[in-house]
N, CA, C and O atoms as CSV, one atom per row, in Angstrom:
chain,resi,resn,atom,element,x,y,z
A,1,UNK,N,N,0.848,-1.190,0.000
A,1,UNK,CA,C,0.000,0.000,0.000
A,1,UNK,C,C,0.890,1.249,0.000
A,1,UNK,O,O,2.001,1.207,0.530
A,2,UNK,N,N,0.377,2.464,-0.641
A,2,UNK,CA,C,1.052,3.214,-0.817
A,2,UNK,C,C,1.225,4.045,0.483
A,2,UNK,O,O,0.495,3.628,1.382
A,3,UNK,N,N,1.843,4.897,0.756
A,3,UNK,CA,C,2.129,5.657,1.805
A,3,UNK,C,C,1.877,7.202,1.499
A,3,UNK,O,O,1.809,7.526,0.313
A,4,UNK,N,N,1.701,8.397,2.709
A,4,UNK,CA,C,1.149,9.702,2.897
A,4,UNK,C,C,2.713,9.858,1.454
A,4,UNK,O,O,2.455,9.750,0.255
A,5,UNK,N,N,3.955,10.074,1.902
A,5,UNK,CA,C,5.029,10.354,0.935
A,5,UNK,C,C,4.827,9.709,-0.636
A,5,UNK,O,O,5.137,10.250,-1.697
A,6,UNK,N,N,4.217,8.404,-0.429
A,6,UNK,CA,C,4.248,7.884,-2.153
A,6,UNK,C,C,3.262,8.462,-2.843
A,6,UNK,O,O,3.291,8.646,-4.060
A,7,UNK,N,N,2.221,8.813,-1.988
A,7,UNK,CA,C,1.352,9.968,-3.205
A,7,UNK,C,C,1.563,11.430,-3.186
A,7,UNK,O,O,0.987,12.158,-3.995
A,8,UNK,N,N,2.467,11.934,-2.181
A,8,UNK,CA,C,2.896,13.014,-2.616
A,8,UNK,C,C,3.832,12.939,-3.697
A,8,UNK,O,O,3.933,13.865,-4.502
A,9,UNK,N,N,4.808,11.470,-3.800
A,9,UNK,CA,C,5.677,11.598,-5.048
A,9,UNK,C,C,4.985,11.262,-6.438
A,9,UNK,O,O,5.614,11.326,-7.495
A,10,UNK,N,N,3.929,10.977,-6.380
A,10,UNK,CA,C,3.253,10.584,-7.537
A,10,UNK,C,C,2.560,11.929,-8.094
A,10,UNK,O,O,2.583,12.246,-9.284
A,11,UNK,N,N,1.961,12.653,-7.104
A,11,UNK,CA,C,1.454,14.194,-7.094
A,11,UNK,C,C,2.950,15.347,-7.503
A,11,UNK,O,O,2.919,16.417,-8.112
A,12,UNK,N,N,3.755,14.860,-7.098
A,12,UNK,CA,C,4.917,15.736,-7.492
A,12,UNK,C,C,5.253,15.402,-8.933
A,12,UNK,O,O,5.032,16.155,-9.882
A,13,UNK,N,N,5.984,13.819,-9.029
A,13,UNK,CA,C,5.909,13.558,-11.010
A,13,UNK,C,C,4.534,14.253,-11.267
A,13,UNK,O,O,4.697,15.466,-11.399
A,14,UNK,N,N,3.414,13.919,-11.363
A,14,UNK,CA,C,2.381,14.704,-12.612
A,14,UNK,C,C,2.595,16.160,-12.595
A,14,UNK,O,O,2.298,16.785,-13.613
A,15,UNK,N,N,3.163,16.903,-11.380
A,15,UNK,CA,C,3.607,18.563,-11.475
A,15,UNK,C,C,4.760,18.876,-12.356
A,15,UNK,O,O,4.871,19.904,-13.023
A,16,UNK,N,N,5.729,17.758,-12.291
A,16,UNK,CA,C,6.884,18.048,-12.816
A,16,UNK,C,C,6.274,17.450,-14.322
A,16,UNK,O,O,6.674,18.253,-15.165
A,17,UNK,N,N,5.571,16.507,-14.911
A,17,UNK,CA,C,5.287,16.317,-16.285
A,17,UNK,C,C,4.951,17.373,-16.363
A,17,UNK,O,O,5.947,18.094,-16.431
A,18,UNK,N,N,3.741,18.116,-16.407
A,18,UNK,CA,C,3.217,19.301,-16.972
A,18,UNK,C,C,4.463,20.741,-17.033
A,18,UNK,O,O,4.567,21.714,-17.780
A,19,UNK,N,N,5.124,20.328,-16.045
A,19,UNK,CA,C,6.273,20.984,-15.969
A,19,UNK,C,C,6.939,21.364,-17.468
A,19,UNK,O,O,7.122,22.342,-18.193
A,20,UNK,N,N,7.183,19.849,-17.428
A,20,UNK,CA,C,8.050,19.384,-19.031
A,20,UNK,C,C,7.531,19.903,-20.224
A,20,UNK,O,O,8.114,20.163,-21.277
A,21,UNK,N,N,5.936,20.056,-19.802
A,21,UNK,CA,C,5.296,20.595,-21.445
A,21,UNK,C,C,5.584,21.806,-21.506
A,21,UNK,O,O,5.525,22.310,-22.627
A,22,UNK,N,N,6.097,22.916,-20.035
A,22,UNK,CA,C,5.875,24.314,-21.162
A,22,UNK,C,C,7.092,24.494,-21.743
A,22,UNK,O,O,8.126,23.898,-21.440
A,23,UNK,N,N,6.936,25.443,-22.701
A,23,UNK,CA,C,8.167,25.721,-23.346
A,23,UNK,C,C,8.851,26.857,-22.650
A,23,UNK,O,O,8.408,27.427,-21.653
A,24,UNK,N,N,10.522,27.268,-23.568
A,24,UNK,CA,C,11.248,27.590,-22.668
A,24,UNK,C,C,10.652,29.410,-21.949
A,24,UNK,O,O,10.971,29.980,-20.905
A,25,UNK,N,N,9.649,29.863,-23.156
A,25,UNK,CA,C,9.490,31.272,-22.832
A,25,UNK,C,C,8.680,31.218,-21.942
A,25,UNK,O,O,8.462,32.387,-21.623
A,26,UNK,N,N,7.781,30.207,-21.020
A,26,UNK,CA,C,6.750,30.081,-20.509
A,26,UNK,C,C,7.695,29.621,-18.930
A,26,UNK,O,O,7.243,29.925,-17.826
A,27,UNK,N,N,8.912,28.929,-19.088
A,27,UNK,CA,C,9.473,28.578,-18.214
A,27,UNK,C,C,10.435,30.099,-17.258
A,27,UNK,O,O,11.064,30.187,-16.203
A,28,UNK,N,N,10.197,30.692,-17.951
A,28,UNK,CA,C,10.806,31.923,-17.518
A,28,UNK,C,C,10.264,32.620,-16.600
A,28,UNK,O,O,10.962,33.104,-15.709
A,29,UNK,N,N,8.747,32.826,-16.650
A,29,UNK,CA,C,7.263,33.532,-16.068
A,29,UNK,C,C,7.744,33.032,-14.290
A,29,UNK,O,O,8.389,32.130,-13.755
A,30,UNK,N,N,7.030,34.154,-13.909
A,30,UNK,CA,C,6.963,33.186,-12.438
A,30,UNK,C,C,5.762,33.229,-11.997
A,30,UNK,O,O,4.820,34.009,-12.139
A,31,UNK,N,N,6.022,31.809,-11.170
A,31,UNK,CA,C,4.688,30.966,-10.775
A,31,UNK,C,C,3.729,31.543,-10.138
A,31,UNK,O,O,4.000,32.666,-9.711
A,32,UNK,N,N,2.396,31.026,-9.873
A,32,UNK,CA,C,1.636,32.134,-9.001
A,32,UNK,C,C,1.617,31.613,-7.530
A,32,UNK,O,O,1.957,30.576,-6.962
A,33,UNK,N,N,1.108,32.710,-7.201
A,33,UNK,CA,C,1.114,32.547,-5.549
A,33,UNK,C,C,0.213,30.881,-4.903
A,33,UNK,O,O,0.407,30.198,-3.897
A,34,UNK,N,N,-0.646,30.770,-5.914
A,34,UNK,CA,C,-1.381,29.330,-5.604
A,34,UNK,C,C,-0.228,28.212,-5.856
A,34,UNK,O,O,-0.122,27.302,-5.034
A,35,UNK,N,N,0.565,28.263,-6.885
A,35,UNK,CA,C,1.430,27.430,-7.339
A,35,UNK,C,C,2.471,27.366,-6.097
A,35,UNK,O,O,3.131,26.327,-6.112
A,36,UNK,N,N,2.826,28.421,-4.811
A,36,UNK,CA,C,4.269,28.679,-4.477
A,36,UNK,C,C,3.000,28.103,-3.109
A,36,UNK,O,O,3.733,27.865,-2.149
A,37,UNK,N,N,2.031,27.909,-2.822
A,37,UNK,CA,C,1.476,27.449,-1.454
A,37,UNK,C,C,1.410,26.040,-1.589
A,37,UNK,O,O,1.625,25.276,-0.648
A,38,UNK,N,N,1.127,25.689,-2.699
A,38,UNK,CA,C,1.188,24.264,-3.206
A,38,UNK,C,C,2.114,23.375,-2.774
A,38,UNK,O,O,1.911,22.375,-2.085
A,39,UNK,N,N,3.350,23.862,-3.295
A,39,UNK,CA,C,4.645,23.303,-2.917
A,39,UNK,C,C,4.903,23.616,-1.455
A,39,UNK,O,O,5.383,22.612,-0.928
A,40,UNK,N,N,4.791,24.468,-0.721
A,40,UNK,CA,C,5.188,24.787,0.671
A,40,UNK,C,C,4.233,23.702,1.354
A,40,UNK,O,O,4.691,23.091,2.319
A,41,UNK,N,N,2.872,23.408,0.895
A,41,UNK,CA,C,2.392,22.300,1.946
A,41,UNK,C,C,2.392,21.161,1.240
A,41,UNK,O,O,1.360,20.491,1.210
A,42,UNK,N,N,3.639,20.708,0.492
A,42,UNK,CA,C,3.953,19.286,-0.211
A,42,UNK,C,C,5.112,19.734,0.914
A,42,UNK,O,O,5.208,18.766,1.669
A,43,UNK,N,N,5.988,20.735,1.328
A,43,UNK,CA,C,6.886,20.741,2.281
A,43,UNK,C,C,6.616,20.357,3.754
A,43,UNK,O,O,7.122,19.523,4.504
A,44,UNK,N,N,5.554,21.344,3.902
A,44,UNK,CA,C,5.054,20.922,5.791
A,44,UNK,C,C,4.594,18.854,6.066
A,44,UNK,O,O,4.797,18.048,6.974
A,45,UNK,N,N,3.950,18.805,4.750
A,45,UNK,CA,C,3.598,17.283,5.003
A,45,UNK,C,C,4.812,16.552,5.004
A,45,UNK,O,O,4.940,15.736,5.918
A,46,UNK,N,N,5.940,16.689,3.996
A,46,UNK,CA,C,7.033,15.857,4.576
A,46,UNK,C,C,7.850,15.937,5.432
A,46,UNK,O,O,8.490,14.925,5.720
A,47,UNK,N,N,8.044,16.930,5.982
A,47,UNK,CA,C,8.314,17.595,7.770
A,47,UNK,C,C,7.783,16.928,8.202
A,47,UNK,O,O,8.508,16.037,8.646
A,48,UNK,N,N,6.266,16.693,8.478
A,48,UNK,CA,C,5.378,16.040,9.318
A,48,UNK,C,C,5.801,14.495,9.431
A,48,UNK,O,O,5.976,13.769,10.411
A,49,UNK,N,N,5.886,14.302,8.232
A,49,UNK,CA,C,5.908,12.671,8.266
A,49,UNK,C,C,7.383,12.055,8.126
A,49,UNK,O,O,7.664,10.859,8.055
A,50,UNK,N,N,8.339,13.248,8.099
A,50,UNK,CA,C,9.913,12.557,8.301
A,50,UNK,C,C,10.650,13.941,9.057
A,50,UNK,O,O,11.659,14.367,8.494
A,51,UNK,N,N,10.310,14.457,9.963
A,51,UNK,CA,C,10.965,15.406,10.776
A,51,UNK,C,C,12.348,15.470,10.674
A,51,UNK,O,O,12.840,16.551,10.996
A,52,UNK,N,N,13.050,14.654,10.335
A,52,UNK,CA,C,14.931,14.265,10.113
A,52,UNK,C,C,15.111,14.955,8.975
A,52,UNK,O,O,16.270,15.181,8.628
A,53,UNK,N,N,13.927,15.463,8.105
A,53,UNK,CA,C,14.077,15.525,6.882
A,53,UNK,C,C,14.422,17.489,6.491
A,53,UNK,O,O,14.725,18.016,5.421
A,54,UNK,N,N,14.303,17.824,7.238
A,54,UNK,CA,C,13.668,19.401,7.146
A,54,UNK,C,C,15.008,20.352,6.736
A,54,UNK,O,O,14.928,21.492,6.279
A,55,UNK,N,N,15.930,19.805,6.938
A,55,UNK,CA,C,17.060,20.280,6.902
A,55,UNK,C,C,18.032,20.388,5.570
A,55,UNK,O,O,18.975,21.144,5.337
A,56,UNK,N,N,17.537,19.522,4.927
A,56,UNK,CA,C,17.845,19.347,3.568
A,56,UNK,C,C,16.968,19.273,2.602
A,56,UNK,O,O,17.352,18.856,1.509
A,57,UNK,N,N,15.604,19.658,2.791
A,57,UNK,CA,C,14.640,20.185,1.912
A,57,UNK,C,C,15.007,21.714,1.276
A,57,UNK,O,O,15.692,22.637,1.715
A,58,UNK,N,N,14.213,21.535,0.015
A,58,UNK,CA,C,14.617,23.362,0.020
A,58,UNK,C,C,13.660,23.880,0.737
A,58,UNK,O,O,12.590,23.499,1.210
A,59,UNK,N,N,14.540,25.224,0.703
A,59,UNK,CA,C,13.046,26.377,1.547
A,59,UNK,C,C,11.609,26.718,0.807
A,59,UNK,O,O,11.278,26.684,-0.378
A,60,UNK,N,N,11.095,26.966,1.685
A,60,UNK,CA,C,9.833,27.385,1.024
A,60,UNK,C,C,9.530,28.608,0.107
A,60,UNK,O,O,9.893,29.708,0.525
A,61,UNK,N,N,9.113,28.558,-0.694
A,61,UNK,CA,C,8.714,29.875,-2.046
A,61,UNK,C,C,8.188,31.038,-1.160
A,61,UNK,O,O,7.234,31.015,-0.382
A,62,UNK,N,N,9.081,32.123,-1.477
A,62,UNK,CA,C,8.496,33.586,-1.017
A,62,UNK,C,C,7.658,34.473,-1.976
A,62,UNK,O,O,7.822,34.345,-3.190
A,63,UNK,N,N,6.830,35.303,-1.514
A,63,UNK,CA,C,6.505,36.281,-2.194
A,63,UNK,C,C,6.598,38.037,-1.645
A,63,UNK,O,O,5.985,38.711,-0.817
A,64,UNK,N,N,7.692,38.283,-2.600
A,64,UNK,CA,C,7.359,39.893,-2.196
A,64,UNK,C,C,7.387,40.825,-3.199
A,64,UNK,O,O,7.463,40.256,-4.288
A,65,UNK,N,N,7.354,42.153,-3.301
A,65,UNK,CA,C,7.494,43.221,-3.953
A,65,UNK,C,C,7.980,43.138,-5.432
A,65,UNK,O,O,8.827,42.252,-5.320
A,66,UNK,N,N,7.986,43.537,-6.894
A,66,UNK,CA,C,6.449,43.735,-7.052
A,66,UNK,C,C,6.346,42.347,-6.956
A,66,UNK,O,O,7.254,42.127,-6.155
A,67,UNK,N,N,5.889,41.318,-7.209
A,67,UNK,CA,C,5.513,40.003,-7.831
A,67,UNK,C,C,4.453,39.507,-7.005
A,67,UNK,O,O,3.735,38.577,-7.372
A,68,UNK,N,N,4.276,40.313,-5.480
A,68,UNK,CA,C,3.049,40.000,-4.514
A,68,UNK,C,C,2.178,40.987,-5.172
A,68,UNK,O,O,1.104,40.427,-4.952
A,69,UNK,N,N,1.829,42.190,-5.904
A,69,UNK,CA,C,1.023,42.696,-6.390
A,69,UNK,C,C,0.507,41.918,-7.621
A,69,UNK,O,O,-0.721,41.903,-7.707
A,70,UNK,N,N,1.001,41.446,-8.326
A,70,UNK,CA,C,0.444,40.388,-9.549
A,70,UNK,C,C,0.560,38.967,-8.835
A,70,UNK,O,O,0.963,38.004,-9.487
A,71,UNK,N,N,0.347,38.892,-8.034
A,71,UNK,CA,C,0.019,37.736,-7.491
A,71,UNK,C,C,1.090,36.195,-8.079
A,71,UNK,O,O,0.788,35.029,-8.336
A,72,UNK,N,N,1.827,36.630,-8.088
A,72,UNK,CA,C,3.239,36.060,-8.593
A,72,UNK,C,C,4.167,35.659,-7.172
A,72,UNK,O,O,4.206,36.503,-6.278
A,73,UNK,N,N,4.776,34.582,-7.027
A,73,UNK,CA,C,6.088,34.428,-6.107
A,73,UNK,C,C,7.322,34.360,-7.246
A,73,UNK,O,O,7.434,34.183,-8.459
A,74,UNK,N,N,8.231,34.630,-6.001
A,74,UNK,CA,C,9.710,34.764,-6.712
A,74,UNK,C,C,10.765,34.130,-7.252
A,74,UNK,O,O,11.991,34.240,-7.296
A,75,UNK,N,N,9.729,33.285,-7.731
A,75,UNK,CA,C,10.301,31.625,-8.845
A,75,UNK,C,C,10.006,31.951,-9.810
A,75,UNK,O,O,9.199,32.879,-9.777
A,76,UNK,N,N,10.392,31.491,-11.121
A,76,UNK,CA,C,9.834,30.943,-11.780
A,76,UNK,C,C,9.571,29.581,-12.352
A,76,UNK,O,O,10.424,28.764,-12.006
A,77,UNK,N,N,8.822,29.207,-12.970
A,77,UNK,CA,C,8.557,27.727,-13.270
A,77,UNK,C,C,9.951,26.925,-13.647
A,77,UNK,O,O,9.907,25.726,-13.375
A,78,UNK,N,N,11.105,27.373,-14.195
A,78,UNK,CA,C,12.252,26.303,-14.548
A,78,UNK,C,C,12.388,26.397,-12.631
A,78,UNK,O,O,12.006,25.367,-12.075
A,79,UNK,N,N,12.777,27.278,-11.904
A,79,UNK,CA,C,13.125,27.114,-10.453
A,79,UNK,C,C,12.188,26.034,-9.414
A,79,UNK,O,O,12.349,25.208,-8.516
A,80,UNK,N,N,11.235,26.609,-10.139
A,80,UNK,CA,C,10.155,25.212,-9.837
A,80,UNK,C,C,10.055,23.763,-9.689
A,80,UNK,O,O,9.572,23.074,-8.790
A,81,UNK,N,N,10.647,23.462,-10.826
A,81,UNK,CA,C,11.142,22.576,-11.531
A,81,UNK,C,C,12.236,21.918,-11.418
A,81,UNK,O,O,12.255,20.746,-11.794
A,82,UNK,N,N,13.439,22.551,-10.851
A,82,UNK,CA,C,14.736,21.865,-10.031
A,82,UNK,C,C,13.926,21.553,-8.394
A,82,UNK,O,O,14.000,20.528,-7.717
A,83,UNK,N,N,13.306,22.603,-8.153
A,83,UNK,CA,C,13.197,22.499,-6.633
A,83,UNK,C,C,12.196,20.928,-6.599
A,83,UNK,O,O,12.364,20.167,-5.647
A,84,UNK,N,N,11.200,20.574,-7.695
A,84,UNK,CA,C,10.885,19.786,-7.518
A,84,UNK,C,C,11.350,18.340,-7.872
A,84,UNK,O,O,10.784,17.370,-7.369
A,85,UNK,N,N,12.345,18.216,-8.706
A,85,UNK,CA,C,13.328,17.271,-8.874
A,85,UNK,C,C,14.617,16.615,-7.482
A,85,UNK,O,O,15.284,15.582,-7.427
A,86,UNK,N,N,14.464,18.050,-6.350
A,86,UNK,CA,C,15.309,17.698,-5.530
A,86,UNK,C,C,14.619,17.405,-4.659
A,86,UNK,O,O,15.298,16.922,-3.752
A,87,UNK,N,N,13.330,17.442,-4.373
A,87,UNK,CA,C,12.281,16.824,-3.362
A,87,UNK,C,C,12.122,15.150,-4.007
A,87,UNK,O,O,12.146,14.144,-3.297
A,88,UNK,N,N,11.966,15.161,-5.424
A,88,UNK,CA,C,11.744,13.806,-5.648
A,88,UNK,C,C,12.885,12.924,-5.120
A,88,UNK,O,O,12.775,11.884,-4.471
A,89,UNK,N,N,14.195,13.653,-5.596
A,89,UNK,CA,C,15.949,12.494,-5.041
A,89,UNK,C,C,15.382,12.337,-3.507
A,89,UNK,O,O,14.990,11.241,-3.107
A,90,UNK,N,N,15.366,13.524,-2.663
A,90,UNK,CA,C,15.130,13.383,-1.205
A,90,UNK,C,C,14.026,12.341,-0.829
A,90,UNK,O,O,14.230,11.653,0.171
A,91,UNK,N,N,12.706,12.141,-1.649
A,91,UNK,CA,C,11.985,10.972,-1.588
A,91,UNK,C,C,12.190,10.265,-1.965
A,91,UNK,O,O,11.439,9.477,-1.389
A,92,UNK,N,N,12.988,9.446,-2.970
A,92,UNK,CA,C,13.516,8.397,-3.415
A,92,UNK,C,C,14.359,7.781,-2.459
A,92,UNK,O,O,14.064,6.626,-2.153
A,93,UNK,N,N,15.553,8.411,-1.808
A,93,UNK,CA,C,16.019,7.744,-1.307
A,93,UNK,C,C,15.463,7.448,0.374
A,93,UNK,O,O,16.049,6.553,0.981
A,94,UNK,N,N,14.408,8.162,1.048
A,94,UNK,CA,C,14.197,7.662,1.871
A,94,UNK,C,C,13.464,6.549,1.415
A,94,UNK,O,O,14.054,5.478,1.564
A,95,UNK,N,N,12.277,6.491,0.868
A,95,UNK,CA,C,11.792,5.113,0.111
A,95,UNK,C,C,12.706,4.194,0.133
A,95,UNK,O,O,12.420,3.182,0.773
A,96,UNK,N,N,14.137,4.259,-0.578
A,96,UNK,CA,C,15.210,3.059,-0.726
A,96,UNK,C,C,15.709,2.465,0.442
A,96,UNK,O,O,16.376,1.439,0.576
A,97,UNK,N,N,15.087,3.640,1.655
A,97,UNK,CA,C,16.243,2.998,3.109
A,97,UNK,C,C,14.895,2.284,3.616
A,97,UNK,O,O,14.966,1.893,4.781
A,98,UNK,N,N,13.746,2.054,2.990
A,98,UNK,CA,C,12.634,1.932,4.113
A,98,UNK,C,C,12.359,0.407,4.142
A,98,UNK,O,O,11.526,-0.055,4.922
């Protein structure tokens, strides 16, 4: 049976496919503020459920000045996109020790 982490990694690949579809001028844009809360509570849940873990996660997506007026955080989608590739290694290998 799958576990709280294996469907967040399954929920993370389908973010990172759609990821893959935009192209590069679209990868430039930065994400919106729904997109940067998204990922911060794919963060708090694996805190929750591997507390050892918190330390080598990345940080959580900020938003400020302008990019909080257009409702934008201070990523954009390629940054997105590593950050979510290094959550997947960090879930992979706890999976491998389990």
């Amino acid at each position: 049976m799958v576990d709280k982490i294996g469907f967040l990694k399954i929920k993370i690949e389908s973010i990172k496919k759609s990821l893959n579809e935009y192209n590069s001028n679209d990868k430039q844009t930065h994400i919106s503020k729904g997109m940067a809360n998204d990922f911060n509570d794919i963060l708090d849940i694996l805190v929750a459920e591997k507390p050892n873990i918190q330390y080598i996660l990345p940080k959580k997506i900020t938003t400020s000045r302008p990019y909080d007026i257009m409702q934008k955080a201070d990523i954009t989608y390629m940054d997105l996109h590593i950050l979510y590739n290094q959550i997947i290694a960090i879930v992979s290998e706890i999976q491998s020790g389990e």
